[in-house]
mmCIF file as Biopython writes it, N, C-alpha, C and O atoms, coordinates in Angstrom:
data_model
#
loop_
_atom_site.group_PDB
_atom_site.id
_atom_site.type_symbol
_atom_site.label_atom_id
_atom_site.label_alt_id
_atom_site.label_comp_id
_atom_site.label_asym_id
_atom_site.label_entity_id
_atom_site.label_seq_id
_atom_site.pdbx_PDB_ins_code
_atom_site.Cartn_x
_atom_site.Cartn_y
_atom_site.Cartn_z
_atom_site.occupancy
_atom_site.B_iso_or_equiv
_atom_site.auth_seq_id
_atom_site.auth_asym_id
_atom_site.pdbx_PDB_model_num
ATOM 1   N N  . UNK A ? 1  ? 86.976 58.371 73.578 1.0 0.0 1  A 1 
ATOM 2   C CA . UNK A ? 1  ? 87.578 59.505 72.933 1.0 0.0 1  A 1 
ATOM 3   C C  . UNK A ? 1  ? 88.709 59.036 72.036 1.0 0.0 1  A 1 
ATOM 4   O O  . UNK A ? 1  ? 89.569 58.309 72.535 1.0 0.0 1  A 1 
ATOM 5   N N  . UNK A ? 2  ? 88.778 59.336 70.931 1.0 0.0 2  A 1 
ATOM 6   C CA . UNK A ? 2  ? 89.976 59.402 69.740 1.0 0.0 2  A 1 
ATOM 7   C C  . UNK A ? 2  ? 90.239 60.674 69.117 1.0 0.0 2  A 1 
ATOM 8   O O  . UNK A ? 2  ? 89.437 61.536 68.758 1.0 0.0 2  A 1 
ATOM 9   N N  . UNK A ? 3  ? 91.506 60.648 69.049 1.0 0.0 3  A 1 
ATOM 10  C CA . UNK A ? 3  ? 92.247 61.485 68.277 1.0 0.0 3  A 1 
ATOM 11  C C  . UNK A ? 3  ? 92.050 61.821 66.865 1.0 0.0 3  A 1 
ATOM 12  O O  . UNK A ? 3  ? 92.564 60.980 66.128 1.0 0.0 3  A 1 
ATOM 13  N N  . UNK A ? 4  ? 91.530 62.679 66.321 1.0 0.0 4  A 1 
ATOM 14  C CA . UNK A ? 4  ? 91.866 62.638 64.911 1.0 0.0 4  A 1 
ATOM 15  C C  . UNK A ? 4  ? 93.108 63.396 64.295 1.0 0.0 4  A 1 
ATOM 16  O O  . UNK A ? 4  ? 93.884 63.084 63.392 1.0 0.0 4  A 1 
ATOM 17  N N  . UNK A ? 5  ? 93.043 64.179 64.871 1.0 0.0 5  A 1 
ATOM 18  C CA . UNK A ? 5  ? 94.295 65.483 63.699 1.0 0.0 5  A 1 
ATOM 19  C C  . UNK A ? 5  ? 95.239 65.842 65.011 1.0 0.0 5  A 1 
ATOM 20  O O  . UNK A ? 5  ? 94.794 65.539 66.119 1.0 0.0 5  A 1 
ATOM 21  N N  . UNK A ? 6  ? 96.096 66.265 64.945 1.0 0.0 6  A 1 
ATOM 22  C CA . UNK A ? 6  ? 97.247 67.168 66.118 1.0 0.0 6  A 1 
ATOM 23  C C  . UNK A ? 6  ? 98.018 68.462 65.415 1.0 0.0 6  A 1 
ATOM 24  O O  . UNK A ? 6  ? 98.718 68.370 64.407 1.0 0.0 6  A 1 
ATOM 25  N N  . UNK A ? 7  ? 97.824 69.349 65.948 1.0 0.0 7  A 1 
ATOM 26  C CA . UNK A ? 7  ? 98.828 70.547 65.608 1.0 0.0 7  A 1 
ATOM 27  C C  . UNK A ? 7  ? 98.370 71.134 63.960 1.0 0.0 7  A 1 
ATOM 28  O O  . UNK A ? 7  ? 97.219 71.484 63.699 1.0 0.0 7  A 1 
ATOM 29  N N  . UNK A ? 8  ? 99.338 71.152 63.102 1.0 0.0 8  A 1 
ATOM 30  C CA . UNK A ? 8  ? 99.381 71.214 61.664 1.0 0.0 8  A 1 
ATOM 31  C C  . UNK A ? 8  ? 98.442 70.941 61.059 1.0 0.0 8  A 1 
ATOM 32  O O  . UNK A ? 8  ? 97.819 71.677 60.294 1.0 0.0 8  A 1 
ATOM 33  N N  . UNK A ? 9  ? 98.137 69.371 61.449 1.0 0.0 9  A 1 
ATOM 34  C CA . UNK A ? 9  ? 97.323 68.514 60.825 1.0 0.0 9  A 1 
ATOM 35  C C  . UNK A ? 9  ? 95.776 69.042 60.807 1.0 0.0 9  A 1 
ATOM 36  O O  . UNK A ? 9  ? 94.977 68.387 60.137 1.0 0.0 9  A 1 
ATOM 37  N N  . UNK A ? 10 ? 95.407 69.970 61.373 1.0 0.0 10 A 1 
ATOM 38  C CA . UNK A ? 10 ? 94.130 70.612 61.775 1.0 0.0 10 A 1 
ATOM 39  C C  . UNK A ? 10 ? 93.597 71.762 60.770 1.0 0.0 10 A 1 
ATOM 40  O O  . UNK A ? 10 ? 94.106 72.826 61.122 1.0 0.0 10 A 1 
ATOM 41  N N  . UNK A ? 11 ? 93.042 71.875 60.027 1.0 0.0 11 A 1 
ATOM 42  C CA . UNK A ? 11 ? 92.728 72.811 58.702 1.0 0.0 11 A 1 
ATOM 43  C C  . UNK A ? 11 ? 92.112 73.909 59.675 1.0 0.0 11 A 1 
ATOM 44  O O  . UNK A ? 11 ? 92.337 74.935 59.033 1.0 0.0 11 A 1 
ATOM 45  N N  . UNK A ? 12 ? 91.458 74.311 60.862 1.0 0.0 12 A 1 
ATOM 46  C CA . UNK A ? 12 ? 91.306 75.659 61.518 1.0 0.0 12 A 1 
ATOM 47  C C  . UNK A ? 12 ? 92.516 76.068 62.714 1.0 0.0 12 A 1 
ATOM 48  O O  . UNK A ? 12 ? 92.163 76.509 63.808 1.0 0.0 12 A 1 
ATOM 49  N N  . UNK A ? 13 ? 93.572 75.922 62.461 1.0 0.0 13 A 1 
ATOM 50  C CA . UNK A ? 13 ? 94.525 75.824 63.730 1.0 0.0 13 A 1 
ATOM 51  C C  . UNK A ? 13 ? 94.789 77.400 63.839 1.0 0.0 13 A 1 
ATOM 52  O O  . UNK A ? 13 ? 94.533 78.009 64.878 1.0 0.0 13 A 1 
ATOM 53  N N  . UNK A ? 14 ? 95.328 78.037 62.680 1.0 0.0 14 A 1 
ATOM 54  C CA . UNK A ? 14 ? 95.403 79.438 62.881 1.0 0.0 14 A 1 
ATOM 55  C C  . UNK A ? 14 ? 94.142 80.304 63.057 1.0 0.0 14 A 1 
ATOM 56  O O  . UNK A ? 14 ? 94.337 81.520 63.056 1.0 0.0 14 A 1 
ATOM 57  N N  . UNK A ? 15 ? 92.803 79.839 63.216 1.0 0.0 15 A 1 
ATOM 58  C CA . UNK A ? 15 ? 91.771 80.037 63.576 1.0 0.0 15 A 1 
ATOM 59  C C  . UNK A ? 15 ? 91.543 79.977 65.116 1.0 0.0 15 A 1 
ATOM 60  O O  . UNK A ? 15 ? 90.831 80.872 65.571 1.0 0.0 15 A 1 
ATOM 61  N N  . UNK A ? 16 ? 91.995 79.139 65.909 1.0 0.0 16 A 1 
ATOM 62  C CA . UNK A ? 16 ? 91.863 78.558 66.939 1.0 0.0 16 A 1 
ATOM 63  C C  . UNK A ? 16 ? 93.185 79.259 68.062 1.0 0.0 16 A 1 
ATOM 64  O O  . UNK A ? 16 ? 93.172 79.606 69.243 1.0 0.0 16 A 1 
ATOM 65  N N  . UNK A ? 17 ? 94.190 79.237 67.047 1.0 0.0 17 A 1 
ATOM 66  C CA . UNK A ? 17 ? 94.850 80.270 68.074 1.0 0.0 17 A 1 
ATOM 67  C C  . UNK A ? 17 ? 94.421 81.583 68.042 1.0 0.0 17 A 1 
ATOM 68  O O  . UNK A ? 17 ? 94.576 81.989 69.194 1.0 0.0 17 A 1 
ATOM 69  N N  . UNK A ? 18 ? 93.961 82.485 67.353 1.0 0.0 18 A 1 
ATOM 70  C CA . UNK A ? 18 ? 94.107 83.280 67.407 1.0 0.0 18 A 1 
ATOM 71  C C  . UNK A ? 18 ? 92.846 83.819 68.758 1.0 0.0 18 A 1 
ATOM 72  O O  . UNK A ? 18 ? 92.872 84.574 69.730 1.0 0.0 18 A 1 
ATOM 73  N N  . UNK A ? 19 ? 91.793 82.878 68.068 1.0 0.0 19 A 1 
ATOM 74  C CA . UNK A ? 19 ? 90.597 83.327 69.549 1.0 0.0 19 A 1 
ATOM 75  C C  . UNK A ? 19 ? 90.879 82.707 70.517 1.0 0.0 19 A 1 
ATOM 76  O O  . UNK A ? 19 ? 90.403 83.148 71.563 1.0 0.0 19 A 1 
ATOM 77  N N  . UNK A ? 20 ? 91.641 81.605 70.599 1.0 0.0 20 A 1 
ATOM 78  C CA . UNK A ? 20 ? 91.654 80.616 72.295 1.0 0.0 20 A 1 
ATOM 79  C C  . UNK A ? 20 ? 92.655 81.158 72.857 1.0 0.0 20 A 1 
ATOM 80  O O  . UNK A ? 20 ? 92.576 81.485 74.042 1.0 0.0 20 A 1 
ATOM 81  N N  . UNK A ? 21 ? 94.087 81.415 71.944 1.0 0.0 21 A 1 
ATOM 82  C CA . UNK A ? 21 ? 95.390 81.411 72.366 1.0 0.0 21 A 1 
ATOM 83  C C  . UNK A ? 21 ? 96.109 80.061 71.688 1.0 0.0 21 A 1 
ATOM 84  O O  . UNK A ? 21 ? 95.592 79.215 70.957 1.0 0.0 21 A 1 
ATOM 85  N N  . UNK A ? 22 ? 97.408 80.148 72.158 1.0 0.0 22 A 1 
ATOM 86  C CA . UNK A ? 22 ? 98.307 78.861 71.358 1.0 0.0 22 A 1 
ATOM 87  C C  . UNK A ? 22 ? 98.057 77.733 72.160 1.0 0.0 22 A 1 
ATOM 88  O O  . UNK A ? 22 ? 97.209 78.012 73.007 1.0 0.0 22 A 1 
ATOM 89  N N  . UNK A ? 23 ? 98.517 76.384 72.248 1.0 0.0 23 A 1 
ATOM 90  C CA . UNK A ? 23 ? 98.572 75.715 72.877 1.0 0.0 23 A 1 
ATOM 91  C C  . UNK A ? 23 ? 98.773 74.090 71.905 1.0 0.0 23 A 1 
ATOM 92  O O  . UNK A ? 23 ? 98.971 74.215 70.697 1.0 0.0 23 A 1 
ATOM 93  N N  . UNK A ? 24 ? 98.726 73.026 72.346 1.0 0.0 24 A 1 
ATOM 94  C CA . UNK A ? 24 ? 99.023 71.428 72.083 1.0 0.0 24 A 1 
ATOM 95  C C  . UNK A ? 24 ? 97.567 71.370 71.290 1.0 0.0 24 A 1 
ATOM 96  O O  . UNK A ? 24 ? 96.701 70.856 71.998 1.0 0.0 24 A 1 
ATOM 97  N N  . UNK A ? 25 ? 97.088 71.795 69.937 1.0 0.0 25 A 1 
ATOM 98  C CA . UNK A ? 25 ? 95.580 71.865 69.609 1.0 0.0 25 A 1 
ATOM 99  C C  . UNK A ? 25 ? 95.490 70.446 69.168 1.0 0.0 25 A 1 
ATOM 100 O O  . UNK A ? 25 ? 96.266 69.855 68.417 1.0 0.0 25 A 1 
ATOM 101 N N  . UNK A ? 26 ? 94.449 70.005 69.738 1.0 0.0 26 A 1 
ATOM 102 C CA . UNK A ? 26 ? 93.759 68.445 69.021 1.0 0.0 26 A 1 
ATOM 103 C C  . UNK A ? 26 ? 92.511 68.496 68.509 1.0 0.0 26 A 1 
ATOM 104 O O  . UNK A ? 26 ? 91.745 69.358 68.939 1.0 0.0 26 A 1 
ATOM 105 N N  . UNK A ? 27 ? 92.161 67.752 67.686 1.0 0.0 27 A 1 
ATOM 106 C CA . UNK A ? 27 ? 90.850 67.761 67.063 1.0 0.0 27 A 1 
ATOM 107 C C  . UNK A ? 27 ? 90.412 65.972 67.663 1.0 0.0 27 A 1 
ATOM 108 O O  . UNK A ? 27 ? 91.133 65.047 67.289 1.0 0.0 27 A 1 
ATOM 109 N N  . UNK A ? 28 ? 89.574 65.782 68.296 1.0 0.0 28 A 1 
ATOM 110 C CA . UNK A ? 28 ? 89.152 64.743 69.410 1.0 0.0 28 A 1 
ATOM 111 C C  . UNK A ? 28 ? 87.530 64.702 68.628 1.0 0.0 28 A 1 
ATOM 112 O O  . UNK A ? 28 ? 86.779 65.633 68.340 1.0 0.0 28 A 1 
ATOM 113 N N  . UNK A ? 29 ? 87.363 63.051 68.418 1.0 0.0 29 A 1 
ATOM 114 C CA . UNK A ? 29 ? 85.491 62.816 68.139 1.0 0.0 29 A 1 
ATOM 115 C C  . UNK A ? 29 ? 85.408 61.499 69.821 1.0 0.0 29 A 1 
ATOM 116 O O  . UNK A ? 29 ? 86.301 60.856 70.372 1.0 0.0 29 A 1 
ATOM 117 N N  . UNK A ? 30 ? 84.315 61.584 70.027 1.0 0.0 30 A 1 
ATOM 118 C CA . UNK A ? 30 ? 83.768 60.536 70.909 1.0 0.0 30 A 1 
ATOM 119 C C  . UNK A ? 30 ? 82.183 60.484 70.620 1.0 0.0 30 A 1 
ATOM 120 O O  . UNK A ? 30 ? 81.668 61.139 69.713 1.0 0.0 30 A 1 
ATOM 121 N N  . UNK A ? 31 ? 81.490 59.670 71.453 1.0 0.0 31 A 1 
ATOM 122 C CA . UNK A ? 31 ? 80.117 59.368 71.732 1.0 0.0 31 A 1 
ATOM 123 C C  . UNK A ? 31 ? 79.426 60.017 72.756 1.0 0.0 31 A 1 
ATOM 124 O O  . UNK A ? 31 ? 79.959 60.015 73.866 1.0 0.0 31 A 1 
ATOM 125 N N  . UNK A ? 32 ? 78.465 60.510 72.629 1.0 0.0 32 A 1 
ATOM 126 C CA . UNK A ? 32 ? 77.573 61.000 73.286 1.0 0.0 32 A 1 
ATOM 127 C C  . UNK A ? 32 ? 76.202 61.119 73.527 1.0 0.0 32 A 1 
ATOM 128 O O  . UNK A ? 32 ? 75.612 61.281 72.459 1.0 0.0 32 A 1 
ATOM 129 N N  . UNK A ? 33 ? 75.182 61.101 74.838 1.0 0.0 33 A 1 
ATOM 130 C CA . UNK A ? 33 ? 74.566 61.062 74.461 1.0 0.0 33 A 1 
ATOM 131 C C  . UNK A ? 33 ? 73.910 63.039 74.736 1.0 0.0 33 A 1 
ATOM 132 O O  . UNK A ? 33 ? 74.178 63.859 75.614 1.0 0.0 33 A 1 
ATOM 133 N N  . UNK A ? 34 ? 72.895 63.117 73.347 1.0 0.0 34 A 1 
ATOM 134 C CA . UNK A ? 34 ? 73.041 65.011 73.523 1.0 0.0 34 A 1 
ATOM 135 C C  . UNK A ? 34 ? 71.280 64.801 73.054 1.0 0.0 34 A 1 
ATOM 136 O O  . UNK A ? 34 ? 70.554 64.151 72.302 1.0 0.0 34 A 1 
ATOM 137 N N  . UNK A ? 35 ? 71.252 66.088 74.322 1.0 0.0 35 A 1 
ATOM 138 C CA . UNK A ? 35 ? 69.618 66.901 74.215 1.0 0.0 35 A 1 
ATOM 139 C C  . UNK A ? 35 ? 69.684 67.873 73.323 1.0 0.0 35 A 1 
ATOM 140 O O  . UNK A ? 35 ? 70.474 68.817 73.286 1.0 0.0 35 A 1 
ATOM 141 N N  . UNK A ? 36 ? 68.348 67.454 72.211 1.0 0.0 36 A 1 
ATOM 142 C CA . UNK A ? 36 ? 68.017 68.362 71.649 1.0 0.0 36 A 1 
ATOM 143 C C  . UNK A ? 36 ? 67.184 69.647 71.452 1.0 0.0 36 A 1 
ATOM 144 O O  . UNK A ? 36 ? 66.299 69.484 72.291 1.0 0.0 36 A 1 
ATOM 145 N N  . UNK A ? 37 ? 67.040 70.333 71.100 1.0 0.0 37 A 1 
ATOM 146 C CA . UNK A ? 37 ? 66.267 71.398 71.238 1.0 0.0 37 A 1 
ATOM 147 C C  . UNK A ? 37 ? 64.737 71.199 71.313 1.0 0.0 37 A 1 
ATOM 148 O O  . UNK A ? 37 ? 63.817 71.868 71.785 1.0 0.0 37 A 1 
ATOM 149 N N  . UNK A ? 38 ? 64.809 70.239 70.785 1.0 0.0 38 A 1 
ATOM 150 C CA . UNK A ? 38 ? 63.454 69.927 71.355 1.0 0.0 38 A 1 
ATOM 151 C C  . UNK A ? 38 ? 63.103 68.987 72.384 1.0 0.0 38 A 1 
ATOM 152 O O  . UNK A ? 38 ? 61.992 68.546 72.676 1.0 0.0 38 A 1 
ATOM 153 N N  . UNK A ? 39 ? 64.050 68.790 72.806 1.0 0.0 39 A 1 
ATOM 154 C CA . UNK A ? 39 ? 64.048 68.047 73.705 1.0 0.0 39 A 1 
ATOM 155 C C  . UNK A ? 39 ? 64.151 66.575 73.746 1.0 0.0 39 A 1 
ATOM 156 O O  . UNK A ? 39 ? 63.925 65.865 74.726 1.0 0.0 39 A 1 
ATOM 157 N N  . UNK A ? 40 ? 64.445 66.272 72.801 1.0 0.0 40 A 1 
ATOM 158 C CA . UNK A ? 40 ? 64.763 64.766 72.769 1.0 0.0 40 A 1 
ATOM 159 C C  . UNK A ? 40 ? 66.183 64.486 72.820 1.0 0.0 40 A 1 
ATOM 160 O O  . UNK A ? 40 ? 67.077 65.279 72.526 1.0 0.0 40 A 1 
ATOM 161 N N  . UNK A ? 41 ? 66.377 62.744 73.401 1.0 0.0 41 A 1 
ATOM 162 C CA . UNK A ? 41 ? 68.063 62.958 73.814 1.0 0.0 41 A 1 
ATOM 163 C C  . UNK A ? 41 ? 68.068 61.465 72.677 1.0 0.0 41 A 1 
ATOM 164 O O  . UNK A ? 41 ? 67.393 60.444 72.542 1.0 0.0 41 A 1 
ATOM 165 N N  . UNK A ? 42 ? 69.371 62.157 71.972 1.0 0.0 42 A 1 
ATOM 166 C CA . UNK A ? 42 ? 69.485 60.524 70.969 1.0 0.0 42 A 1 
ATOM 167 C C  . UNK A ? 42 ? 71.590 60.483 71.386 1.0 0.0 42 A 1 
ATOM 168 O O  . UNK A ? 42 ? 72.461 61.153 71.939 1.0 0.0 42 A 1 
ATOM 169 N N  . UNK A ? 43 ? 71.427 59.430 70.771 1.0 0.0 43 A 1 
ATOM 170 C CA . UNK A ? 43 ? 72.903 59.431 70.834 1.0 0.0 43 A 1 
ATOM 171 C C  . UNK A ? 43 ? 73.846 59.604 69.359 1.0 0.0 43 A 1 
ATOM 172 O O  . UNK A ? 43 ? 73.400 59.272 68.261 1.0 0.0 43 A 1 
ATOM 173 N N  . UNK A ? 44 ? 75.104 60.135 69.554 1.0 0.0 44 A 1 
ATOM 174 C CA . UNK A ? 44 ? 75.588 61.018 68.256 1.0 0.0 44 A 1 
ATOM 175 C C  . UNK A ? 44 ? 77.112 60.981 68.385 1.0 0.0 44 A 1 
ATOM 176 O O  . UNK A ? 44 ? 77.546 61.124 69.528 1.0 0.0 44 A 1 
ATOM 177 N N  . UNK A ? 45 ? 77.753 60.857 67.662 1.0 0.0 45 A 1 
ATOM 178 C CA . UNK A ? 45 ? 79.398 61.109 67.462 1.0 0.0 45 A 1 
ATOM 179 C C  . UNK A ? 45 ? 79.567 62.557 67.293 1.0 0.0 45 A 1 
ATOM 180 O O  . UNK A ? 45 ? 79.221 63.119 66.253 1.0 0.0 45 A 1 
ATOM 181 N N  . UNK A ? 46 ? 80.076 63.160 68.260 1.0 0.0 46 A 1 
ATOM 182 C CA . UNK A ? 46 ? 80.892 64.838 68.161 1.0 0.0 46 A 1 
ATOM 183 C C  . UNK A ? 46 ? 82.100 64.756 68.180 1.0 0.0 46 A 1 
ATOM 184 O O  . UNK A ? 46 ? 82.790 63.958 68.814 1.0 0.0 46 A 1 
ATOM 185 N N  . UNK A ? 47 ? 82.467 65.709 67.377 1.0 0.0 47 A 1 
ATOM 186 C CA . UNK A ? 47 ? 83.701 66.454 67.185 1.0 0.0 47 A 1 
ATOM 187 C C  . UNK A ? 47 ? 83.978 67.695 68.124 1.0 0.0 47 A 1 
ATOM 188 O O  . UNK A ? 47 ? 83.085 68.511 68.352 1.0 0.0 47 A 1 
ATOM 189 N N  . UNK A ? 48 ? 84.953 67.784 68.538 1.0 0.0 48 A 1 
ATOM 190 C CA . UNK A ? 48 ? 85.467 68.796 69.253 1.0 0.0 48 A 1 
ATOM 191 C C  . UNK A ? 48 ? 87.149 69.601 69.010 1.0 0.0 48 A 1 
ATOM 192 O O  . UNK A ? 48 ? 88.066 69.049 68.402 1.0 0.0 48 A 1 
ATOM 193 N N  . UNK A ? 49 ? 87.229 70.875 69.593 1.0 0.0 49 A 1 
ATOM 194 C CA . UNK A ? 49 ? 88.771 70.955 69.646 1.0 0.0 49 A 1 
ATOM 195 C C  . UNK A ? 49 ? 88.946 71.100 70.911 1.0 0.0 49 A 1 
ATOM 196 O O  . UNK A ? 49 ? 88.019 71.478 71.628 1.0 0.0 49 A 1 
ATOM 197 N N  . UNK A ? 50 ? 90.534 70.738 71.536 1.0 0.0 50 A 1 
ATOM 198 C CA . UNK A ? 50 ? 91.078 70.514 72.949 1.0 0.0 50 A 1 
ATOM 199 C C  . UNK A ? 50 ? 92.433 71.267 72.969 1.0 0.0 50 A 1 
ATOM 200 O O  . UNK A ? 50 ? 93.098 71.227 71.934 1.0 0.0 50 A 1 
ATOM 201 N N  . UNK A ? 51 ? 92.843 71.851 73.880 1.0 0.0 51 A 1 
ATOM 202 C CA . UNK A ? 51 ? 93.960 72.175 74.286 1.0 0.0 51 A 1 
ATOM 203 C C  . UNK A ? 51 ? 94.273 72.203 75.828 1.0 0.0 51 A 1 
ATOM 204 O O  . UNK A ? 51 ? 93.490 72.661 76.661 1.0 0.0 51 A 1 
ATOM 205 N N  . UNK A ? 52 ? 95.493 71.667 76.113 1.0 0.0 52 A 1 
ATOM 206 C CA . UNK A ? 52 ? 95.409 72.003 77.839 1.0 0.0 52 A 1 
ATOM 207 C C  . UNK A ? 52 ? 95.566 73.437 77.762 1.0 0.0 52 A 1 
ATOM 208 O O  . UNK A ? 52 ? 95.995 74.180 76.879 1.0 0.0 52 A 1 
ATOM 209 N N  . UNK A ? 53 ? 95.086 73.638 78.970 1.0 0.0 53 A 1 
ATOM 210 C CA . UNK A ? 53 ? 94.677 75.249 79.714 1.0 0.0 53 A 1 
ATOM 211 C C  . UNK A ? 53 ? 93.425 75.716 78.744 1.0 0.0 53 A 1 
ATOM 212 O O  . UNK A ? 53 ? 92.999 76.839 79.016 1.0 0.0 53 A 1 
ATOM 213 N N  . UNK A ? 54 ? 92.932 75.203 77.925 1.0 0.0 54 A 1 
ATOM 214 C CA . UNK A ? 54 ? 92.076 76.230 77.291 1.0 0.0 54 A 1 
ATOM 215 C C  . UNK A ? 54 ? 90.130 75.070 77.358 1.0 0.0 54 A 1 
ATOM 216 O O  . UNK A ? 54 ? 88.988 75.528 77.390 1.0 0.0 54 A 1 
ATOM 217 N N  . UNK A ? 55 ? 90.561 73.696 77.353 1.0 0.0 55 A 1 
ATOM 218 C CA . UNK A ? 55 ? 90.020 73.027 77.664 1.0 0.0 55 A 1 
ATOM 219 C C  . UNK A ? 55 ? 89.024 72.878 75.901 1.0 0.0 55 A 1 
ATOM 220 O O  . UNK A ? 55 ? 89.646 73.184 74.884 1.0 0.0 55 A 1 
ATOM 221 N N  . UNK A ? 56 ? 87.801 72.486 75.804 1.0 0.0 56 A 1 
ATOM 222 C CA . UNK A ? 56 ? 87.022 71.743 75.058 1.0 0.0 56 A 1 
ATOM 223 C C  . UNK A ? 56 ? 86.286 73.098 74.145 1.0 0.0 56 A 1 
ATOM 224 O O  . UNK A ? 56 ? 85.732 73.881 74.916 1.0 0.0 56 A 1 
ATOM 225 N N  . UNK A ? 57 ? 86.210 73.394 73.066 1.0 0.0 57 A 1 
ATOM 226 C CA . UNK A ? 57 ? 85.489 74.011 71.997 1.0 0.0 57 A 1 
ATOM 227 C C  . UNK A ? 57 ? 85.314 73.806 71.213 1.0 0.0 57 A 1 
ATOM 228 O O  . UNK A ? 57 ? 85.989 72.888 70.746 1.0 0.0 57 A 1 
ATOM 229 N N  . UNK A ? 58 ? 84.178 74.497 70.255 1.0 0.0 58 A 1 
ATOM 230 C CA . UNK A ? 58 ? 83.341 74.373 68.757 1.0 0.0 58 A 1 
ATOM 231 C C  . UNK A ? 58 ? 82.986 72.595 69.106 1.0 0.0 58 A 1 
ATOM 232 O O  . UNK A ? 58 ? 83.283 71.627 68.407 1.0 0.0 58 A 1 
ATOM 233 N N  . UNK A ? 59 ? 82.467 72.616 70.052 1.0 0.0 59 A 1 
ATOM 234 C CA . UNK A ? 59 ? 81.765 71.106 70.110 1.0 0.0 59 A 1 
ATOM 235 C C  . UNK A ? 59 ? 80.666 70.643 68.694 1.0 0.0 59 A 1 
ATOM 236 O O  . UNK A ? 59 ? 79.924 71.599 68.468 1.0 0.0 59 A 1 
ATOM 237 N N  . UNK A ? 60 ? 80.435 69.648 67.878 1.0 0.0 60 A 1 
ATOM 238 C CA . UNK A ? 60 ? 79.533 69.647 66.984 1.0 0.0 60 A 1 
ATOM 239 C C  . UNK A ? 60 ? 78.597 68.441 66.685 1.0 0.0 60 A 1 
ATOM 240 O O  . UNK A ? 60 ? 79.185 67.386 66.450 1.0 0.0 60 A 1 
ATOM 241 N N  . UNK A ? 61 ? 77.934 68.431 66.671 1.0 0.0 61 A 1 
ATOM 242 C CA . UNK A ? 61 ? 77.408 66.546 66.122 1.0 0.0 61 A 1 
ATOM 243 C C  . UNK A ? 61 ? 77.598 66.474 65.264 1.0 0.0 61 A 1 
ATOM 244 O O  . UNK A ? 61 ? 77.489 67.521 64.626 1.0 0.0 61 A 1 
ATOM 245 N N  . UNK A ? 62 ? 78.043 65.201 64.486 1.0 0.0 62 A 1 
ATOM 246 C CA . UNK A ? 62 ? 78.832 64.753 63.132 1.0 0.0 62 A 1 
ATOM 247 C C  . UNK A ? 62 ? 77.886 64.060 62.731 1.0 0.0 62 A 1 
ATOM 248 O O  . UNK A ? 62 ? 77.462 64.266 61.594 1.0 0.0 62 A 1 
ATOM 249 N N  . UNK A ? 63 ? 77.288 63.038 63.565 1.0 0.0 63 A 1 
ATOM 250 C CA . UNK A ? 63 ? 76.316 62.243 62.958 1.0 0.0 63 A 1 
ATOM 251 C C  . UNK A ? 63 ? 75.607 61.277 64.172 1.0 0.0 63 A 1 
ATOM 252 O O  . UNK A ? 63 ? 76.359 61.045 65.120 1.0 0.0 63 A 1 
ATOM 253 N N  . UNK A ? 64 ? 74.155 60.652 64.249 1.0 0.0 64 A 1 
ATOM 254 C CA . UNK A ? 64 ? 73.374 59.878 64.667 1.0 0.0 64 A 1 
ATOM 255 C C  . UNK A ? 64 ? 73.823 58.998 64.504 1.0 0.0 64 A 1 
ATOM 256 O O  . UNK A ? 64 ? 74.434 58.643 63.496 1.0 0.0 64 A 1 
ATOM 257 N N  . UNK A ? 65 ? 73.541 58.184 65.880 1.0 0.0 65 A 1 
ATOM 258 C CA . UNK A ? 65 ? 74.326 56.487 66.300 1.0 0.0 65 A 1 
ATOM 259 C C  . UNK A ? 65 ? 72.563 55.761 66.201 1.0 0.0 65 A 1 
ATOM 260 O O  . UNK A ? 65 ? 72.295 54.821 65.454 1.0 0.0 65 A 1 
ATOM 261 N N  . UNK A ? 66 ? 71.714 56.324 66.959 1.0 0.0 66 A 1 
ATOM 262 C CA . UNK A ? 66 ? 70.549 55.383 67.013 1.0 0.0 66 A 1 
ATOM 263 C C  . UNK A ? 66 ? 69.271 55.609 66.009 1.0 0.0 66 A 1 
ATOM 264 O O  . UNK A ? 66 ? 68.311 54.840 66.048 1.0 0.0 66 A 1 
#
């Protein structure tokens, strides 16, 4: 897991409070491996947003590792 953006630095932040609530907002990418709708599992870099108490949302795949 890495950090990309914190607080300000986040271009949906007043987006994010308003449906999650306020909180420490991070914008976080890592590796994963994710099932697809059709059922195949590949591995992929997602993006996510984080806050404590509100925990992990708008999860996304950014892009294919394999």
């Amino acid at each position: 897991m890495e950090t990309v953006a914190v607080g300000r630095s986040i271009r949906e932040l007043p987006e994010l409070r308003a449906r999650f609530g306020p909180g420490r907002w991070r914008k976080r990418k890592g590796v994963a491996n994710v099932r697809l709708s059709d059922g195949t599992i590949r591995l992929a870099e997602v993006h996510w947003y984080e806050a404590h108490g509100v925990g992990k949302v708008r999860m996304k795949i950014k892009r294919y590792l394999d």
